[in-house]
C-alpha positions as CSV (number, residue, x, y, z in Angstrom):
1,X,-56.5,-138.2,66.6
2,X,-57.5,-141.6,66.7
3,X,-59.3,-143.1,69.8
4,X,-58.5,-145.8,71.3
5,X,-60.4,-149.5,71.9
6,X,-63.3,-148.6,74.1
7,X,-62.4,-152.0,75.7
8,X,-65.2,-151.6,78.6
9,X,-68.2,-151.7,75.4
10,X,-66.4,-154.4,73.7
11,X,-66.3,-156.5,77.2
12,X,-69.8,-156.1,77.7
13,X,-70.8,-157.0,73.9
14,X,-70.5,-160.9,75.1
15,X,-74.1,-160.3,77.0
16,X,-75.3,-160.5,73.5
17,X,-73.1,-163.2,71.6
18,X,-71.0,-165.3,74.1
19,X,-70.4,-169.0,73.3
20,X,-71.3,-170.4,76.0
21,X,-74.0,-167.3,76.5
22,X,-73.8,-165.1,79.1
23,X,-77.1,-166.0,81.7
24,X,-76.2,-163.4,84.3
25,X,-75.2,-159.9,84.2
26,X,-73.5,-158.6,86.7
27,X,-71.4,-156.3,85.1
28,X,-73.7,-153.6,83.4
29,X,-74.4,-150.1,85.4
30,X,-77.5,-149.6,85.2
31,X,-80.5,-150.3,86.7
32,X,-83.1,-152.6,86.7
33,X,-85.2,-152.6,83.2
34,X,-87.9,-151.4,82.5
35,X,-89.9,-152.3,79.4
36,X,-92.3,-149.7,76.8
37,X,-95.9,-151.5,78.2
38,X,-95.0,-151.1,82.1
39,X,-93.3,-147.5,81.5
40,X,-96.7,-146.7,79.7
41,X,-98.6,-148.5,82.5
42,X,-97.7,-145.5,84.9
43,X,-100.2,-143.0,82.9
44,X,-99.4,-142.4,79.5
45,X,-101.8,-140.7,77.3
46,X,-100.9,-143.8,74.6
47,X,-103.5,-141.5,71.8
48,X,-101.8,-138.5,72.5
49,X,-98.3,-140.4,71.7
50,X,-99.9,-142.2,68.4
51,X,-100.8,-138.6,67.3
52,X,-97.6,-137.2,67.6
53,X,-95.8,-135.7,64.7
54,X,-92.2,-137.2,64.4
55,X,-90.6,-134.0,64.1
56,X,-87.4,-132.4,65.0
57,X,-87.5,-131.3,69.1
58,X,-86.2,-127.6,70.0
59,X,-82.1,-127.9,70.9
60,X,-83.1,-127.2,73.9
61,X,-85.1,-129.5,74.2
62,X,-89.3,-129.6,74.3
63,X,-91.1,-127.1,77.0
64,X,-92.2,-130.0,79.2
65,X,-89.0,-131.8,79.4
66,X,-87.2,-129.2,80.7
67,X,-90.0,-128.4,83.2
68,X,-90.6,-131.6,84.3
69,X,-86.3,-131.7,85.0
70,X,-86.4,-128.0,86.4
71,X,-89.3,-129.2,89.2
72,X,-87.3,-131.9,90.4
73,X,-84.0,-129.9,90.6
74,X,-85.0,-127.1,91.8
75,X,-84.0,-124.9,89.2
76,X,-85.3,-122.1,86.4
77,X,-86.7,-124.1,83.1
78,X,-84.5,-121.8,81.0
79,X,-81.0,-123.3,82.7
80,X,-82.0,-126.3,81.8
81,X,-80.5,-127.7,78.2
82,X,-81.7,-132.0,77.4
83,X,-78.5,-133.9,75.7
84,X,-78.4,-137.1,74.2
85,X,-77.5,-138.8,77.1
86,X,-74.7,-137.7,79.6
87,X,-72.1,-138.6,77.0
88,X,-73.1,-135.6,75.0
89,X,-73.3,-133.5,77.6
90,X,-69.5,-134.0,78.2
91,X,-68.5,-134.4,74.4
92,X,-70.1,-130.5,74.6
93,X,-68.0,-129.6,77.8
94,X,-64.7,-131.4,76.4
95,X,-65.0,-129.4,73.3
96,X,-65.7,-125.9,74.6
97,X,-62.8,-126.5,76.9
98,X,-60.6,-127.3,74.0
99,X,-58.5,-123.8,73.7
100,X,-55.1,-124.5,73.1
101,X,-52.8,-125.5,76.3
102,X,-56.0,-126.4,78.4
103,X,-56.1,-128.8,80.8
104,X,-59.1,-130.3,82.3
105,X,-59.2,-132.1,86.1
106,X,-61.1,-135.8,85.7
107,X,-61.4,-138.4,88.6
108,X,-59.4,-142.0,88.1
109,X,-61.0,-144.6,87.7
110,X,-63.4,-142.3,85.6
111,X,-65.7,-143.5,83.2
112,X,-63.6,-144.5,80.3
113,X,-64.5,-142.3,77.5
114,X,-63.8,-139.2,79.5
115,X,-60.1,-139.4,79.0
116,X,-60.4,-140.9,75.6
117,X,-62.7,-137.9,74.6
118,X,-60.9,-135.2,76.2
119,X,-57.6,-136.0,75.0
120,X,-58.6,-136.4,71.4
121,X,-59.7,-132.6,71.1
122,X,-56.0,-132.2,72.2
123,X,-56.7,-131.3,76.2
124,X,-54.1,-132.1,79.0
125,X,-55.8,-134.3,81.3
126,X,-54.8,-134.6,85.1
127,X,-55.9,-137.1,87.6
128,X,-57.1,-136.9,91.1
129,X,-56.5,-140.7,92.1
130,X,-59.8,-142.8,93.9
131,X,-57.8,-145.1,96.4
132,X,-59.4,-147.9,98.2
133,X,-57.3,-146.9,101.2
134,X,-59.4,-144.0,101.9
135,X,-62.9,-145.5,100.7
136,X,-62.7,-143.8,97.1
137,X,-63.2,-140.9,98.5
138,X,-61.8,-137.5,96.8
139,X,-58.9,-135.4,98.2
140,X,-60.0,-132.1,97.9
141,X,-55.9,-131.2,98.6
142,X,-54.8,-133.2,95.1
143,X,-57.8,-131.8,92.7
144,X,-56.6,-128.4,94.5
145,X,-52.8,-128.9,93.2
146,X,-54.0,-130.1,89.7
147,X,-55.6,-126.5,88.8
148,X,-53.6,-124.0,87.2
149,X,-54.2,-121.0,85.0
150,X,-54.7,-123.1,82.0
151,X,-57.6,-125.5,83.9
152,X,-61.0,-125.2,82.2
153,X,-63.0,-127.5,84.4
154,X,-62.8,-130.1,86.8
155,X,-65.5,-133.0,87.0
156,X,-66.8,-134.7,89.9
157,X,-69.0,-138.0,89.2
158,X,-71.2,-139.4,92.4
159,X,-72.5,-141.4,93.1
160,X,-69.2,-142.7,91.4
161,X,-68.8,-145.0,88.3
162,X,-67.3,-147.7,89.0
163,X,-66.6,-147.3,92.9
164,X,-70.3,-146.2,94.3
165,X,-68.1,-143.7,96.5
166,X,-70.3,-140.6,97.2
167,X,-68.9,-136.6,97.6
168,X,-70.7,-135.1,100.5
169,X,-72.5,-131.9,100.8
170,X,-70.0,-130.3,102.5
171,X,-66.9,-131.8,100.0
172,X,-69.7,-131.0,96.7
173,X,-69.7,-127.1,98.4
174,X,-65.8,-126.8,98.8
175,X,-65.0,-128.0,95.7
176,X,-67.6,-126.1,93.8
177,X,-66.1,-122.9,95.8
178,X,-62.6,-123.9,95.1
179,X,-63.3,-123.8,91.4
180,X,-65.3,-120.5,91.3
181,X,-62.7,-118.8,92.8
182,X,-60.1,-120.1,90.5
183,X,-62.3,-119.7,87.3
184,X,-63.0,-123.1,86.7
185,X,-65.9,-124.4,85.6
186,X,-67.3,-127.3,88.1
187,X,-69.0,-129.7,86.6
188,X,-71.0,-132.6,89.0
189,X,-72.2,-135.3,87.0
190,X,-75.4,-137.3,88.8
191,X,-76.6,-139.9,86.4
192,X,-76.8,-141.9,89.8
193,X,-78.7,-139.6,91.8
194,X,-80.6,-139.9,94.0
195,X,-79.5,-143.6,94.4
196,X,-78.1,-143.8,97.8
197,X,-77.4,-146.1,100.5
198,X,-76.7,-144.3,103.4
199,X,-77.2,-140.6,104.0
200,X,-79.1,-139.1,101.1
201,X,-77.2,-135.9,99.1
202,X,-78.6,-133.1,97.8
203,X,-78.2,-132.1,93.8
204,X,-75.2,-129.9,92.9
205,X,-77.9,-127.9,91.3
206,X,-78.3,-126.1,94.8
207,X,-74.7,-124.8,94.3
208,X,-75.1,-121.2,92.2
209,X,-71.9,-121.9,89.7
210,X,-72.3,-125.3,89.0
211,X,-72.5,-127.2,85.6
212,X,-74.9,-130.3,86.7
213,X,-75.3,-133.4,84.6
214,X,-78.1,-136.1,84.4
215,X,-79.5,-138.9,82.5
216,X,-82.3,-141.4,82.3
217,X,-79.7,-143.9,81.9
218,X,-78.7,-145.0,85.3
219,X,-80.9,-144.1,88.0
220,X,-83.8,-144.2,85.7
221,X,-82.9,-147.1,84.2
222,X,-84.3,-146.3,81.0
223,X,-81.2,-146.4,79.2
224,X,-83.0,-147.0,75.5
225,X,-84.5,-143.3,75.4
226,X,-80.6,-142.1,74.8
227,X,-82.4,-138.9,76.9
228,X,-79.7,-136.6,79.4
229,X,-79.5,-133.3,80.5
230,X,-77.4,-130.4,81.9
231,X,-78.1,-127.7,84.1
232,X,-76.3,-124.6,83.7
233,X,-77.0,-121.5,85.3
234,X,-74.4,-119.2,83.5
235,X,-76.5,-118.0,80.5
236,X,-73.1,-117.0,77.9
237,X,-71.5,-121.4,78.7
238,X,-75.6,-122.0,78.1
239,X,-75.7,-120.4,74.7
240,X,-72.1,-121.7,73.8
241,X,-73.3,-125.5,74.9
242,X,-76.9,-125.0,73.0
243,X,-74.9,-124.3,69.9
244,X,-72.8,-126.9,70.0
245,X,-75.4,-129.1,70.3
246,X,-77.4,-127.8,67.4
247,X,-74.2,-128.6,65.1
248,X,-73.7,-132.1,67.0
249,X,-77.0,-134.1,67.3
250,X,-79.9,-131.1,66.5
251,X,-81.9,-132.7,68.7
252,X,-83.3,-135.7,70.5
253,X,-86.0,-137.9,69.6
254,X,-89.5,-136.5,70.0
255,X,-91.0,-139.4,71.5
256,X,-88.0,-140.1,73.5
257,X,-88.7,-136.8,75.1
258,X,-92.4,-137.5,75.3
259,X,-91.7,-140.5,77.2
260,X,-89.0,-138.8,79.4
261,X,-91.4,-136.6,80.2
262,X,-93.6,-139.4,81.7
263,X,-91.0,-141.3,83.4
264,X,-90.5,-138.0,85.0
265,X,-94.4,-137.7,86.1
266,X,-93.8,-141.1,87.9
267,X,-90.2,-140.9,88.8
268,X,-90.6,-141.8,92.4
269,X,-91.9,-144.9,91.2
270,X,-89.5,-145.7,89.4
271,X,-86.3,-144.6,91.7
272,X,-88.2,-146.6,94.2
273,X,-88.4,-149.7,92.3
274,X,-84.6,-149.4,92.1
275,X,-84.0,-148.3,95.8
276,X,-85.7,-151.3,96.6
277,X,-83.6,-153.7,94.8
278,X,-80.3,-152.2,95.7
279,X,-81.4,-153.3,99.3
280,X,-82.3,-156.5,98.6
281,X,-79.0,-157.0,97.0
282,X,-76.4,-155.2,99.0
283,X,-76.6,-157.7,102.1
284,X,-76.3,-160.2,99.7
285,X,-72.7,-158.7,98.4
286,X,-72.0,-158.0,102.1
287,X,-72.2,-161.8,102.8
288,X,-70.5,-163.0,99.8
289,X,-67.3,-160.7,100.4
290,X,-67.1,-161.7,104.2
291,X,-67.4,-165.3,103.5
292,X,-64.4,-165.1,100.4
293,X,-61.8,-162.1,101.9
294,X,-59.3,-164.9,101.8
295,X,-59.7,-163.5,97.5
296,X,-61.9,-161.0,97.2
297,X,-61.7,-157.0,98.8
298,X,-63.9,-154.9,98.2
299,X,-65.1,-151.3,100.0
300,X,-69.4,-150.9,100.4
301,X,-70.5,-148.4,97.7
302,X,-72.3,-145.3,99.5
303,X,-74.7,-144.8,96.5
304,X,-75.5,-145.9,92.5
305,X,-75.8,-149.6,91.4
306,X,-71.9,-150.5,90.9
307,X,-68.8,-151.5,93.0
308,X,-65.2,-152.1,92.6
309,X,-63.9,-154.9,93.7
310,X,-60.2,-156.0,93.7
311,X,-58.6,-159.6,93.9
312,X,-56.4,-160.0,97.5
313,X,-54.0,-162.7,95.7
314,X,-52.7,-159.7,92.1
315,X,-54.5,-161.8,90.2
316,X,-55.5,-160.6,86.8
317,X,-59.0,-159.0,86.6
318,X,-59.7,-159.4,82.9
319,X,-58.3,-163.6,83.7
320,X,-60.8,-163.3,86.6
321,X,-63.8,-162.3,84.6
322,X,-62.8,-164.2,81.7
323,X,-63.2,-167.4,84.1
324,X,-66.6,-166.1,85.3
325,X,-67.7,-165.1,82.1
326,X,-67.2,-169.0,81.0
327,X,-69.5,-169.3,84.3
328,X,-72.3,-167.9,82.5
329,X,-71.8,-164.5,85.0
330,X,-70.9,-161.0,83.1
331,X,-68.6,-158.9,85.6
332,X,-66.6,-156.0,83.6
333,X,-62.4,-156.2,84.5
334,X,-60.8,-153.4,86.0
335,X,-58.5,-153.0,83.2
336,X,-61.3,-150.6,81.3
337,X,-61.1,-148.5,83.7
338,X,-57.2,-148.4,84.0
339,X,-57.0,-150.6,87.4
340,X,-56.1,-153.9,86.1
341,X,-56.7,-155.4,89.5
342,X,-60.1,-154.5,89.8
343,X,-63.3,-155.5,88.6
344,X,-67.1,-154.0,88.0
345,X,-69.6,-155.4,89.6
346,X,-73.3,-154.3,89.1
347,X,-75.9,-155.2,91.5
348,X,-79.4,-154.0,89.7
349,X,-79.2,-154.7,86.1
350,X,-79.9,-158.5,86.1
351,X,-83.5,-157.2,88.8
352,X,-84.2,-159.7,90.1
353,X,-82.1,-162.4,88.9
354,X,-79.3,-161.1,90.7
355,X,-79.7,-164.0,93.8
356,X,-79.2,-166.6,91.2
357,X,-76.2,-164.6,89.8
358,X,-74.5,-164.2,93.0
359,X,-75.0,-168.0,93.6
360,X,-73.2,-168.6,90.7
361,X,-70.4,-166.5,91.6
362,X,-70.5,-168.1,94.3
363,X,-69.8,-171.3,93.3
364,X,-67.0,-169.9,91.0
365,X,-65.3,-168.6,94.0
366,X,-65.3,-171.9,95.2
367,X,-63.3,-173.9,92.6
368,X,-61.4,-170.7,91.9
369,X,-56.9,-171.1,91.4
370,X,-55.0,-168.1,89.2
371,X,-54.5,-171.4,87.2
372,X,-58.4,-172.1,86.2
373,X,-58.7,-168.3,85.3
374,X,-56.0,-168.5,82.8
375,X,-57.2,-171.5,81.4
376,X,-60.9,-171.3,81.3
């Protein structure tokens, strides 16, 4: 089967080549970035890493990797499996779940390749629907009425991508339980943990039956070491994923994982460095969204470094962010993620040139009309 556009990569391919060019943006997910000298400022042994031999890692990843991820989840070494990123990790799940007649259970919006993915290795996918009405926040009733005998697993993302809605402890635990007693794997993907701004949450890795994913992506803003992982306490889905990935990728990059294992070392440094822009920059977005509700809604994210915003007037979100984009501002339109209305915006990437990105938005909402979108 052929996949589709991924329309949200294209969109966000203008940050490198747009005429006029793109000075601020607001649309990427991550975090704030960091570069190879300041990551190697924390403590690296920078001899050690000159001496290493560029060889093949284990599949599973190297020794101190995974116990480096196992200390700060709380979990055995051995459950522990490092991906290429969160996207293999679910390439892996999509696959093994591929048996003829399966369905899986994904949130909408999702992240875009999910659905994409899934339903190229021939998998049913059903919907539990994010609505703005209730805050983004799941409906444990709907993901309960979308599982059948034929489910293989249902996936939970929070913090969320794009909404920043967050799944409490007490939802995390009745939805994990749900699934266990219907035979379903559950599957929590974190890659914004622990980025919250409200009441902190607890990993999914304290739940006994649940499939956890992470990444250094996101939260760790170090989206160029292409390093994820999984937690998976059942040992038989463990072997099935480790083999997959041995006939997928082999293996990560050994000093990727070298330098994982540092950022790792220092990681409250580095989650602090992006808790402490994400609250710098919130009140900012609070301000700019009461001073423009005549045209702009939007609910507060709860936790990672998006939100979702949607135009009060129907206007067109990819029109809306074609008009910014000629702003010099990069926001991503809702249409990648199937709500045409909407649009991403991402409040750490740009550090700390955010302030001077928001004042041009700003002063886009100003001379905004539907008519100078479509024209811009």
């Amino acid at each position: 089967m052929e996949l589709p556009p991924f329309l949200l990569d294209q969109w966000l391919e203008q940050k490198f080549s747009a005429n006029p060019p793109i000075e601020f943006d607001l649309g990427s997910s991550t975090g704030p970035v960091w570069t190879l000298r300041e990551l190697l400022s924390l403590g690296a042994d920078v001899e050690g890493l000159l001496d290493t031999n560029l060889l093949y890692t284990p599949p599973a990843g190297t020794p101190e990797l995974r116990e480096e991820l196992a200390r700060m989840q709380g979990v055995d070494p051995e459950t522990v499996l490092v991906m290429t990123g969160a996207a293999e990790a679910l390439l892996i799940l999509f696959h093994a779940a591929a048996e003829p007649g399966a369905n899986v259970v994904l949130p909408k919006p999702g992240f875009p390749t999910n659905d994409a993915v899934a339903e190229s290795l021939g998998l049913e996918v059903r919907h539990y629907t994010l609505r703005a009405e209730n805050q983004f926040r799941i409906d444990p009733d709907e993901v309960r009425q979308q599982i059948d005998d034929a489910t293989k697993l249902v996936l939970v993302n929070s913090p969320h991508n794009p909404t920043g809605a967050v799944v409490s402890e007490a939802e995390m635990k009745a939805l994990h339980d749900l699934c266990a007693e219907r035979g379903v794997t559950f599957v929590s993907d974190e890659v914004y943990h622990p980025i919250y701004h409200g009441p902190a949450m607890r990993s999914a890795a304290r739940l006994p039956q649940a499939t956890v994913l992470g990444d250094f992506s996101k939260a760790l803003c170090l989206s160029g070491l292409r390093i994820g992982w999984m937690i998976e306490p059942d040992p038989r889905r463990r072997e099935k994923y480790l083999n997959a990935r041995s006939y997928f990728t082999v293996s990560s990059t050994i000093l990727g994982e070298r330098l994982a294992t540092l950022a790792l070392q220092h990681r409250d440094t580095i989650y602090g460095r992006t808790r402490r822009l994400s609250e710098t920059n919130l009140p900012l977005l609070d301000r700019l969204f009461a001073e423009h509700s005549d045209l702009l809604n939007w609910v507060r994210p709860a936790g990672g470094m998006t939100a979702f915003p949607w135009l009060a007037r129907g206007v067109d979100g990819r029109e809306f962010c074609r008009g910014l984009a000629r702003y010099g501002v990069l926001m991503a339109p809702g249409d990648c993620f199937g709500m045409p209305a909407h649009f991403r915006l991402g409040f750490a990437a740009s550090g700390e040139r955010f302030v001077a990105g928001i004042e041009r938005f700003a002063d886009y909402l100003e001379s905004f009309t539907p008519r100078s979108a479509q024209h811009a």
